[in-house]
N, C-alpha and C positions, 0 to 999 in steps of 0.2 A: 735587427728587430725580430720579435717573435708573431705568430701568426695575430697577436693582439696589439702588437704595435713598439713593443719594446725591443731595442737594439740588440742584438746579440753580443756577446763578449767577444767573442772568438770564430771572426768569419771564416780565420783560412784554416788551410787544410786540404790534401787532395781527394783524386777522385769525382765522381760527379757530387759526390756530397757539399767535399769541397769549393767547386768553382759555382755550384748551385747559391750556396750560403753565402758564397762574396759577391755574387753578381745581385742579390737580392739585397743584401748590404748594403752597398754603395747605388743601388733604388733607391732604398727609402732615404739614403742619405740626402739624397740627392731631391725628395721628397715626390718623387716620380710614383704612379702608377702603373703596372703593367701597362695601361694601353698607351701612358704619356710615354713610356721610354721605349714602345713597338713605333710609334709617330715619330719622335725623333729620328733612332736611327734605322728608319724604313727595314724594319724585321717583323716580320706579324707577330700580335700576340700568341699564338700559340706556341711558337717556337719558346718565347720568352718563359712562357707558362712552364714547359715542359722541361728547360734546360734550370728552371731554379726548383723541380722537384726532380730533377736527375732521372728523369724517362725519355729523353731524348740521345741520339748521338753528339757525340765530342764535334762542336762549334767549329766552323771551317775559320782559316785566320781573318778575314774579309770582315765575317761576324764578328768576331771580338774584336778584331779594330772599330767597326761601326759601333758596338754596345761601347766602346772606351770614350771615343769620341763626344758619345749621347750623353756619356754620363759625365767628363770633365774630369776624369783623372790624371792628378798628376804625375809625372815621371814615374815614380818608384811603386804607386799603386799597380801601373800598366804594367810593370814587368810582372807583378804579383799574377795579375789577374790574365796574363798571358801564360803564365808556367802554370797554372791551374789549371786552364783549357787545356793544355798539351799535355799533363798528369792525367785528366780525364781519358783522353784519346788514347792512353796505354793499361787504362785501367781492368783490371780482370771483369769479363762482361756476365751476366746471370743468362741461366738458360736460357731464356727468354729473349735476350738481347742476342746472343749465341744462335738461337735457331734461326732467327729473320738475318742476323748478318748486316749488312750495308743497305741492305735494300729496302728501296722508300716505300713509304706507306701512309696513309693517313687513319690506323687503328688509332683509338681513342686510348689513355695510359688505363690500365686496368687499377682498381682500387681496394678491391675483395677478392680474395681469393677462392680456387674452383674445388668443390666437393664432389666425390663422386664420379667423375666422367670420364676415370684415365682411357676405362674402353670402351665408350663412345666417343672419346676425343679419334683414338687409335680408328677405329675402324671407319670414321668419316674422314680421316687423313687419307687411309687404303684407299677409299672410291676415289677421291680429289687427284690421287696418283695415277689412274689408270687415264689413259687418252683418251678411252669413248666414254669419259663422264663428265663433262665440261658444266654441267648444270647438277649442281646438289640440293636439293630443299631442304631445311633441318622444320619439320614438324612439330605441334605436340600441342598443349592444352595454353591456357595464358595461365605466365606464372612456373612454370619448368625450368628455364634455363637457357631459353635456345639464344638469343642474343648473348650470354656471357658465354656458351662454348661455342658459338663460330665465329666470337673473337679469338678464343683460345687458338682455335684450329685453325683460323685465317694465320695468326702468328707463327704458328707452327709450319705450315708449309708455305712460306713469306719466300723461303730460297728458291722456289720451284719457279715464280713468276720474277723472270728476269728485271722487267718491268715496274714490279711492284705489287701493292696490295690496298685496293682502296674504300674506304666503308661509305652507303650510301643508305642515309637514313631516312625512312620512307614513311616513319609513324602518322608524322600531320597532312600526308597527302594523302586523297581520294581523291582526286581528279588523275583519269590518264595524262593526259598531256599534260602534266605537271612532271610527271616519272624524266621522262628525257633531261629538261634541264635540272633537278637536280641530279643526275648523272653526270651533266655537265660541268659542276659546279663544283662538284666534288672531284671533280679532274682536273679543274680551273680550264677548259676549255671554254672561246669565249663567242660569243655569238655575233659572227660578223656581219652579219644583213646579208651576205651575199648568195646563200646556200640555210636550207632548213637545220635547226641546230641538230635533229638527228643524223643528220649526212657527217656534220662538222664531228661530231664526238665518235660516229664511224671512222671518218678516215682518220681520226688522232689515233684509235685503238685497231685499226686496220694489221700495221706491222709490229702491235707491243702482244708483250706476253704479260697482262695482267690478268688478276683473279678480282673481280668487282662481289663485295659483301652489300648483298643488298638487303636491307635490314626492316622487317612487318610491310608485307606488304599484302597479307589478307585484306584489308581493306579498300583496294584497289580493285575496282572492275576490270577487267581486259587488259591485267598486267602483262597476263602470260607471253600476246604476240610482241609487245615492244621485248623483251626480255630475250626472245627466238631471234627473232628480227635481227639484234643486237651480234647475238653468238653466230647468224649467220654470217654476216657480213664482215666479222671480224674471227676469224679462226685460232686464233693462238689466246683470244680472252674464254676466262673459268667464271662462273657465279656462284657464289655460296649463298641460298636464298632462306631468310626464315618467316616462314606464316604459320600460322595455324591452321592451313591444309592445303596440297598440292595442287601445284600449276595444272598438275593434269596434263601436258604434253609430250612428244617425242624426244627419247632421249635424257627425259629429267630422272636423276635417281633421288628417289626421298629414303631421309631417313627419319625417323617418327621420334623423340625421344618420350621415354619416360620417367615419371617421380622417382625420388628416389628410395631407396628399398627400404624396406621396416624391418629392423629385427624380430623374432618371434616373442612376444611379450611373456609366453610361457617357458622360453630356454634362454634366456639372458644371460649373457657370461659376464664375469667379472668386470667391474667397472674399471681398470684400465686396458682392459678389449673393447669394451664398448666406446668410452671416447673414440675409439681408430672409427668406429662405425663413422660412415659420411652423412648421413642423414642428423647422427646426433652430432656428429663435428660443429655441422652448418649452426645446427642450435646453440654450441654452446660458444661461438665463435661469436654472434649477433648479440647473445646476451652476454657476454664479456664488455662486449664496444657498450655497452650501457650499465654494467655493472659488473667493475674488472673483479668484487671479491665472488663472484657466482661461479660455483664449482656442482663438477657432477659428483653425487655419492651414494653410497648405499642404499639413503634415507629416499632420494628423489630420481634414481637412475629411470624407475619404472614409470613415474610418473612425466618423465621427460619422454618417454618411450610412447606415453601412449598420445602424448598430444602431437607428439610426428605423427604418428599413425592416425587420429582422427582428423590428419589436417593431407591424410594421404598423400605423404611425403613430396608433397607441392613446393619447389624452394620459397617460393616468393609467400606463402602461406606461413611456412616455416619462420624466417624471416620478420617478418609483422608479429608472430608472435613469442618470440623468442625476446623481442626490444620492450615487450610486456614486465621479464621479470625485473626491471628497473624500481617497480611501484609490488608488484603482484607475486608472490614466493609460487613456483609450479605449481601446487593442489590448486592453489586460488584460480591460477590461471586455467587449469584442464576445466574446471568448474563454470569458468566461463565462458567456455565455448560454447557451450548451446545456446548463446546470441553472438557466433563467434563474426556476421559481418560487420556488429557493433564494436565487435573488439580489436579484431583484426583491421587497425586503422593507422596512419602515423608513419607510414613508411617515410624512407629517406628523401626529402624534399631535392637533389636531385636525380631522382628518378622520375620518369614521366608520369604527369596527373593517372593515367590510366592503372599503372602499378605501384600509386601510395597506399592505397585500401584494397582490399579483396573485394568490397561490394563492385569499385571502379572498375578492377578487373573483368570481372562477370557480367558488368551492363556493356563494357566494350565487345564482348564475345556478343551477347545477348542483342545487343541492337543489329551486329552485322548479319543478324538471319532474317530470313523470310518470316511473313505475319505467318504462317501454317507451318515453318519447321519452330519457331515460337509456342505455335501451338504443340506442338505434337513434343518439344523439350519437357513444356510444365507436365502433359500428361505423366512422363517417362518417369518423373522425378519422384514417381511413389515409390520405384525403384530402391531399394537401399541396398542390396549386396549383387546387385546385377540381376539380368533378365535374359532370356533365349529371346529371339524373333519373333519367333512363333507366341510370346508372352508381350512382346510393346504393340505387337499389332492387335492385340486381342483388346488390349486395354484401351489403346487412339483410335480402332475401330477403322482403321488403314491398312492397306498395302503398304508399308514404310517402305521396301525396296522402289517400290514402283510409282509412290505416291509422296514421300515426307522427306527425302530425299536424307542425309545424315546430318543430323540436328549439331553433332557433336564436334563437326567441323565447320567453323563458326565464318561466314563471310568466307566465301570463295571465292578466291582470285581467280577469273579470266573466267568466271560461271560456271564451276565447276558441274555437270550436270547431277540430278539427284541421281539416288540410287544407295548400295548397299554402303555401309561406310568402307574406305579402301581397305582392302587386308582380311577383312572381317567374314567369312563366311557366314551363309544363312544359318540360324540355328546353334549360333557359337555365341556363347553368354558373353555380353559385353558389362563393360562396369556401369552406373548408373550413376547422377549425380548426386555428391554425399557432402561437399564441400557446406552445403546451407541446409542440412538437416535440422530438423529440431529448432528449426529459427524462428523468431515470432513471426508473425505476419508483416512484410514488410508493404513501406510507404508504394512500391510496383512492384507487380512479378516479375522479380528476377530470380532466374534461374542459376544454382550451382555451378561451379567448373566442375567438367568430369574428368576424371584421369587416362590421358590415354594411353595407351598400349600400342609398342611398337607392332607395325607392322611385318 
């Protein structure tokens, strides 16, 4: 059957394609659903999930006798569905599968692919390989990217942690003490009443060499000591962490990302150099997936050009607006930007509520400040091509160093104290928020993403 319910013609065939499509096959035959045929033959569903879209490793034999089992195949189908498993296990493997090698992991299967980042993937692999960098933070604005590349790069140095590689997703937690057991969970370490389950998921990770992707955890007060606490106690564990702004402690190397670059709208080179551009890639990659005859040309190169750039090469902006040209041909859509939080809507439903709209984005950053760094954001926001120090404090009528603390790092983990934004000397024009210019008045003030700038 096909993802709509019709039978396939043609299950076999090798490779993971192969034993993916006959395993899914003899499901539905069988009239099972992913979770009925993980209950049967006691395999979790994810495994199941993963091995019939061919992103997992080739089935150890145990499993495919339990999947044969669960499903009732007779004689001749089991040898099929046997030499299928064992075609996979010799199958030529994609980089991807190539870089991590054998080693377990709990990375989610990627689904989109990454624009832009070959170097900043490269250069936050560099810190992850050096020994005195056990704690990385990938920074930057909501809506960047930072969750799809420290999957990328989690993947990428998969070989380094003997151990393994395991993602811990921290979106719908704001409570401390909630941090630990999902750590635990995603370790499947279990909590035996006998010892605090922080003690219990220490000594699991005491003697392992794992790297833990700990994933938004801005939003968490006093993340930072569980997190030290953690890398203390355990010497051979790495953390790849992404917030929207730094732990702030001993030892953490951050790395800031930012948007991605805009071509110069005045020196455009021919449009098949421009598709290479990754900013316009991402665009026309999204509006493909909604409308395969959308091509870039002559007519609308520039006009694709510039709604990257008023959306300040924001992937996740990008993205929302790019699944526009389904209805909307470019002019329409640049057009509409200047009510771009009304347009900019409709993301992909599984994505988290927070990054299906852009307004969602901005009220998540927005809510996690302070009522007075709140304040002193709307003042900034008259801001349109950036401002010196010496110019936000003139306008908020503040010491910003010493009084508004940095607006633009949104919800600090572990209370970041106020102060100057990281990186940023006094006096050095920072960008201002441009993401919600020109917008009507909305139902609350909410404030722009701004773009940040690596430190």
């Amino acid at each position: 059957m096909d993802g709509g319910g019709k039978m396939d013609g043609n299950p076999n065939g090798t490779g993971p394609t192969g034993f993916g499509r006959l395993l899914r096959y003899h499901r539905l035959a069988a009239g099972l659903t992913q979770e009925g045929l993980a209950e049967r033959a006691t395999v979790s569903v994810r495994n199941i999930r993963y091995m019939e879209r061919g992103v997992e490793h080739a089935p150890q034999r145990d499993t495919v006798r339990l999947l044969a089992d669960a499903l009732a195949l007779p004689a001749h189908d089991r040898v099929a569905f046997a030499a299928a498993a064992e075609q996979w296990g010799t199958r030529p493997r994609s980089r991807l599968t190539a870089a991590m090698g054998n080693h377990p992991h709990t990375l989610p299967a990627v689904l989109s692919p990454l624009f832009g980042r070959a170097s900043d993937a490269a250069r936050i692999q560099d810190v992850l390989c050096r020994e005195d960098a056990r704690l990385v933070t990938l920074t930057g604005p909501a809506g960047v990217g930072k969750t799809r590349l420290a999957l990328h790069v989690a993947a990428a140095v998969a070989r380094q942690y003997r151990d393994g590689v395991c993602m811990v997703v921290l979106a719908s937690e704001r409570d401390p003490s909630l941090v630990m057991p999902a750590i635990a969970r995603a370790l499947d370490v279990r909590d035996n009443g006998a010892r605090p389950l922080g003690e219990c998921v220490h000594a699991y990770l005491r003697s392992r060499r794992v790297l833990l992707l700990l994933d938004n955890v801005e939003q968490i007060p006093a993340v930072a000591p569980i997190i030290v606490d953690l890398l203390t106690a355990c010497p051979e564990v790495g953390a790849l962490v992404t917030s929207r702004a730094p732990l702030q402690v001993r030892g953490e190397q951050e790395y800031r990302l930012s948007p991605l670059a805009i071509p110069d709208p005045a020196r455009l080179p021919p449009v098949d150099e421009l598709v290479q551009c990754p900013v316009v890639a991402l665009f026309l990659c999204q509006a493909r997936a909604v409308n395969p005859a959308f091509a870039l040309t002559t007519a609308n190169a520039a006009t694709v050009v510039e709604i990257c750039r008023q959306l300040d090469g924001l992937p996740l902006a990008i993205e929302l607006a790019a699944a526009r040209v389904k209805i909307l041909p470019p002019h329409q859509l640049l057009s509409r930007l200047r009510c771009r939080l009304r347009v900019l809507t409709d993301g992909a439903r599984d994505l988290p509520k927070r990054q299906q709209t852009l307004r969602n984005a901005l009220d998540w950053s927005y809510d996690l400040l302070t009522a007075r760094e709140q304040r002193v954001l709307r003042q900034l926001c008259v801001f349109v091509g950036g401002c010196s120090l010496e110019a936000a404090e003139a306008v908020c009528g503040v010491d910003i160093e010493e009084d508004a603390g940095d607006a633009g790092d949104a919800g600090r983990p572990a209370g970041r104290p106020a102060g100057r934004p990281a990186g940023r000397p006094a006096g050095r024009p920072g960008r201002a928020c441009v993401l919600g210019q020109q917008e009507p008045a909305p139902s609350r003030e909410t404030p722009s993403g701004g773009v940040g700038r690596r430190a």
